[in-house]
C-alpha angles and dihedrals in degrees: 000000000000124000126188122185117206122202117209136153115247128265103073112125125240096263095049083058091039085057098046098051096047086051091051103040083053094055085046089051088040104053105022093045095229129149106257091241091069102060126086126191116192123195117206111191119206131201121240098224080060102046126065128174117204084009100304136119112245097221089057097032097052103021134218090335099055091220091293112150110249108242 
């Protein structure tokens, strides 16, 4: 029974997530040969106050945006 954690600052919508665990549960499927109904994908969201990167707060290192490409 595979598991994957994923890791992701908060502020994608549900069907961003919807999408990205469907992606990932088929390349599970795909690679490791396993029925659908055994994998299980977990996202865990972060705030950005609580996650820094070279020793620098994300909130005050990308901005508003929080480095998030503009559609």
């Amino acid at each position: 029974m595979p598991i994957v954690t994923i890791k992701i600052a908060q502020g994608h919508s549900r069907e961003q997530k919807r999408r990205l665990a469907q992606e990932i549960a088929d390349a599970v499927v795909r690679i490791l040969e396993v029925e659908p109904d055994w994998v299980s994908v977990l996202i865990e969201e972060f705030d950005r106050e609580n996650w820094s990167t070279g020793g620098q707060l994300h909130i005050d290192k990308l901005g508003p945006g929080g480095g998030k490409k503009n559609s």
